[in-house]
N, C-alpha and C positions, 0 to 999 in steps of 0.2 A: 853648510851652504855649498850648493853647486855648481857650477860653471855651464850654463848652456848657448847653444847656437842655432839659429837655424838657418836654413838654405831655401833657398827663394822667398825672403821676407819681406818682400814690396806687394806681393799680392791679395787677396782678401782673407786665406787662409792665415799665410803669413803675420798677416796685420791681427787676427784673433788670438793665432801662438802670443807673438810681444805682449797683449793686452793680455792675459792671463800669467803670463809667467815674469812680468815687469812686476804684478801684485802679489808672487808669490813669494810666498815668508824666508821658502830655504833655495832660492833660484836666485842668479844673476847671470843676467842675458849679458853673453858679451861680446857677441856678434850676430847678425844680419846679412845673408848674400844676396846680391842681388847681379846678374852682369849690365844688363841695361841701367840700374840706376845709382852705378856705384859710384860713391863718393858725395851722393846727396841725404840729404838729414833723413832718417827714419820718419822721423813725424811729418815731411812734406807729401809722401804716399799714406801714411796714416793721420790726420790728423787730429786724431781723437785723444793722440799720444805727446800735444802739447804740453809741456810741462813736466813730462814724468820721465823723459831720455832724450840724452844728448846722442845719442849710438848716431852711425854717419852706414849708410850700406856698404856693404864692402865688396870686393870682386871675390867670386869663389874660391878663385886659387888660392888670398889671404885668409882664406877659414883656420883660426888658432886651433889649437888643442884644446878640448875640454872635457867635461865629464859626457855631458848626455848633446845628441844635435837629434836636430826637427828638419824631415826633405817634407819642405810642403809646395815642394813638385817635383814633377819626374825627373828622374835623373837616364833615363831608359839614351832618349836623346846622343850623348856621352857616358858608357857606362864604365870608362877607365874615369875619368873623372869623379864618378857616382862613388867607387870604389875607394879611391881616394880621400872623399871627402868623407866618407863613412868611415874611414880610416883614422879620423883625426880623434874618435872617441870613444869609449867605451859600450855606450847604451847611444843606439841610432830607435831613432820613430819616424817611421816613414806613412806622412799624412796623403799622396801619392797612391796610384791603381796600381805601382809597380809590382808590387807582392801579395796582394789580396787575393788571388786565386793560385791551387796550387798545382792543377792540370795544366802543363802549355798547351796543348792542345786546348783547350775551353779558353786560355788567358788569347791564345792567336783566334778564335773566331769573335772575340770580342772587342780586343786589340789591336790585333796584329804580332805577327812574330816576335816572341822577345826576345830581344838581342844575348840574354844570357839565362835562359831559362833553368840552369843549374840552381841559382838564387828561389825560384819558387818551393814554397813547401818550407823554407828552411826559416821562415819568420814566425813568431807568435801574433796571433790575431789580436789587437790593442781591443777587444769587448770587455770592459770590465766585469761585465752580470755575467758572462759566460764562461771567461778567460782568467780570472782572480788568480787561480791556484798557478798557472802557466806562467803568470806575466812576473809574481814573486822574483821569478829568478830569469826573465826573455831579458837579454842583451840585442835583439833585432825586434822591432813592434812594427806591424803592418796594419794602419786606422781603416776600417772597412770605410765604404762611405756612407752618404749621409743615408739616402734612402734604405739601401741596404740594411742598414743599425736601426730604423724606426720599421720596418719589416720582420726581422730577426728578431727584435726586441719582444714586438706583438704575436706573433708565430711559434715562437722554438717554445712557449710554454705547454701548448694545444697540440705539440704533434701527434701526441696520442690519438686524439678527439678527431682528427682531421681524416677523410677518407675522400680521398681524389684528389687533382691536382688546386692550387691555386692561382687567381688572374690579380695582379696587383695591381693599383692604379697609384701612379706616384706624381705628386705634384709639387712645382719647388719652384721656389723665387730663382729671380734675374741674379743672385751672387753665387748659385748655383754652377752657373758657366765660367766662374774666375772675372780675374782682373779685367783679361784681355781677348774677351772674347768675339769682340770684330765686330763688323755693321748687324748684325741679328740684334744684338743688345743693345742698340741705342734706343733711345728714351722712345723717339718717334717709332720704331718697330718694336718695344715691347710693353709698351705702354696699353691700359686695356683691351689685354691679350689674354686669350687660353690658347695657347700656343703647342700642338702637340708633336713633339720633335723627336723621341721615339715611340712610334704607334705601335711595334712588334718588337720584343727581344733585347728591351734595354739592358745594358751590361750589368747593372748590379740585381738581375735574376740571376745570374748565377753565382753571385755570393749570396745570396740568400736560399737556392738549394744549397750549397755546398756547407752552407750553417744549420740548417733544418734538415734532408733528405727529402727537404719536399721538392713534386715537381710543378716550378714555377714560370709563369708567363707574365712578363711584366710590359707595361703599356707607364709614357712618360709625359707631362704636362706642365709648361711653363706658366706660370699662372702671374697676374697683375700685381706682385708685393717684390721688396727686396732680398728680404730673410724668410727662410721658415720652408718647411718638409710637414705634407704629412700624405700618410701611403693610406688607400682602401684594398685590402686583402679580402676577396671573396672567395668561399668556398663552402665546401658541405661537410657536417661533423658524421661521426657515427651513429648510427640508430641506439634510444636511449640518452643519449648526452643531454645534458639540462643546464643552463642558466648556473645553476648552485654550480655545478664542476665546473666550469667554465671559471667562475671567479677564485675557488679553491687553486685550482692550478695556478692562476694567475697571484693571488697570496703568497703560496709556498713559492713560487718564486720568487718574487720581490720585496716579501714583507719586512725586509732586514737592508735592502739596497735604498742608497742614500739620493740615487737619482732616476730611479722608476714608480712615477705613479699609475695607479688603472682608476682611466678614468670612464666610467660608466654608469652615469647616472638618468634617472627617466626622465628632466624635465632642466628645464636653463638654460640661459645660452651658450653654456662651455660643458652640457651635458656629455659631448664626448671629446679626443684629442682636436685642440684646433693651434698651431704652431704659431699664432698671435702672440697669444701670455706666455710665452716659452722666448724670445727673443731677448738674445744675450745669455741663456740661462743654460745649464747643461744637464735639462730635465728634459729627459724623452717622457712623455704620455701614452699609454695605450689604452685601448676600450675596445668596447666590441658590442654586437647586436646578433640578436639569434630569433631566427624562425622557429619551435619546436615545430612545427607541424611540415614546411618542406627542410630541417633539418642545415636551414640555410644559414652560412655565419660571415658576418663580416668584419673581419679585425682592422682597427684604427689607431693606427700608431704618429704621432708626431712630436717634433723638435725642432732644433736652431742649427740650419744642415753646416754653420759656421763654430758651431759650439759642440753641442753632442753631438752632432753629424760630422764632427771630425776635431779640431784641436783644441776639444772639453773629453772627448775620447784621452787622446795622447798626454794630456795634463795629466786628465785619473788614471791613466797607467802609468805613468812615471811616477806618482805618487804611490800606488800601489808595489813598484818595483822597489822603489826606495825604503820601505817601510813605515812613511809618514802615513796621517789622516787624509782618505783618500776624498775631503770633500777640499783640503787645502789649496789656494785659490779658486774655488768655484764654486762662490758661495752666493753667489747674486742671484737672485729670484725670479726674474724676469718684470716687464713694466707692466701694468692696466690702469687706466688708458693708456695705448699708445697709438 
């Protein structure tokens, strides 16, 4: 059994770390930061977490020692702070943009300057399909994010296949923006919305070239749901590429991973990824569709941008670091109907 903590746990990340690692077999959460809501019950910002933790937030500075801590936010903000509390443990996962790109230069045109840009580069990427052999023994884990991980997922198999650049089209629920993310998300402004709020250049293209070498163009869209990611990736394969190679890749990839299905099928209504049945669950989905004749392909990747798309990531690498079964707490399905 472990001793975990995380830092900023009042928030919606926050709140999916608790709910997976409170049900995890060799995990005890034994603290929660939060500055704004410390000294209030866990379960008053979560309340889904009735019943199952008395834990109370705590102020940052009183983060105890333990094995493993979770920043599911930036620490950029205060980075002696950030330091510090990274300090308190062994094995940090940082669910947070702070560390996912390892150019400053690429992390400041999509960021801003980062106040310690020494720290990039020096984290293991938390992908478990890509990252397995690294994270064995990574004592720093950086969770790509959501979109990004349902892009990378459907993508890095086909780099072969792919000839030109890729335009991504990424769409993602209202929990996408956080806890706190001010008048844009109230119900009356995003309620039956397709809301496009980066139209050119969203930041997680460049974790997704930086994970493939492809060069990508990503386009962002708030769409009408609370939960759920899924990306359309278009672009053009090589001449000759077929349907059969296409699925072949995508096999040898995944045929042995415990949370990637391809889903590509010719007829249904969940014929290809749709991030409905994926809600709660830390099953990214990918598929894809192909022209042979203009050579045109489009991959479709989705998930739960609160689960796979970030702290179902950090769970299955901490699982995977520790040497446990890396489906351990994250065995839930998802709902239909829901």
């Amino acid at each position: 059994m472990i001793r975990a903590a995380i830092v900023g746990g009042a928030g919606y990340i926050g709140g999916e770390l608790l709910r997976l690692l409170l049900g995890h077999p060799e995990v005890e959460v034994v603290a929660s930061t939060s500055a704004r809501l410390a000294g209030r019950r866990v379960d008053g910002s979560h309340p889904n977490l009735r019943g199952l933790t008395d834990l109370v937030h705590s102020s940052p500075d009183a983060l105890p020692d333990c094995d493993a801590v979770f920043f599911a936010s930036s620490g950029l903000d205060d980075p002696a702070q950030r330091a510090a509390l990274a300090s308190r443990a062994k094995l940090v996962f940082d669910l947070s943009a702070d560390l996912r790109l390892t150019d400053p230069a690429l992390f400041a045109k999509h960021y801003g300057a980062h106040p310690t840009p020494d720290l990039l580069g020096t984290a293991t990427r938390g992908l478990p399909e890509v990252d397995r052999a690294a994270l064995r023994t990574a004592n720093l884990v950086s969770v790509p994010g959501c979109m990004a991980t349902a892009g990378i997922l459907g993508l890095r198999p086909l780099v072969e296949f792919i000839d030109g650049p890729v335009t991504v089209d990424g769409r993602v629920g209202s929990s996408g923006s956080g806890a706190s993310a001010g008048e844009m998300n109230l119900h009356a402004e995003r309620a039956n919305v397709l809301r496009v709020f980066a139209p050119l250049g969203h930041r997680h293209q460049a974790e997704i070239s930086q994970a493939t070498g492809l060069t990508v163009r990503m386009t962002a869209t708030g769409v009408d749901a609370v939960r759920g990611v899924q990306v359309l990736c278009r672009t053009q394969v090589r001449a000759g590429v077929t349907e059969t190679d296409i699925r072949k890749a995508y096999r040898a990839a995944y045929a042995d991973e415990p949370f990637v299905r391809v889903v590509a099928q010719k007829r249904g209504n969940y014929r290809l990824p749709e991030p409905k049945i994926l809600l709660g669950s830390n099953f990214c989905d990918v598929g894809f569709a192909l022209d042979a004749d203009t050579r045109e392909l489009l991959v479709v990747g989705a998930l739960d941008n609160l689960v796979k798309g970030g702290s179902g990531n950090a769970v299955q690498s901490l699982n995977i670091r520790m040497g446990w079964d890396e489906r351990l707490g994250l065995g839930f399905p998802g709902l239909h109907p829901v």
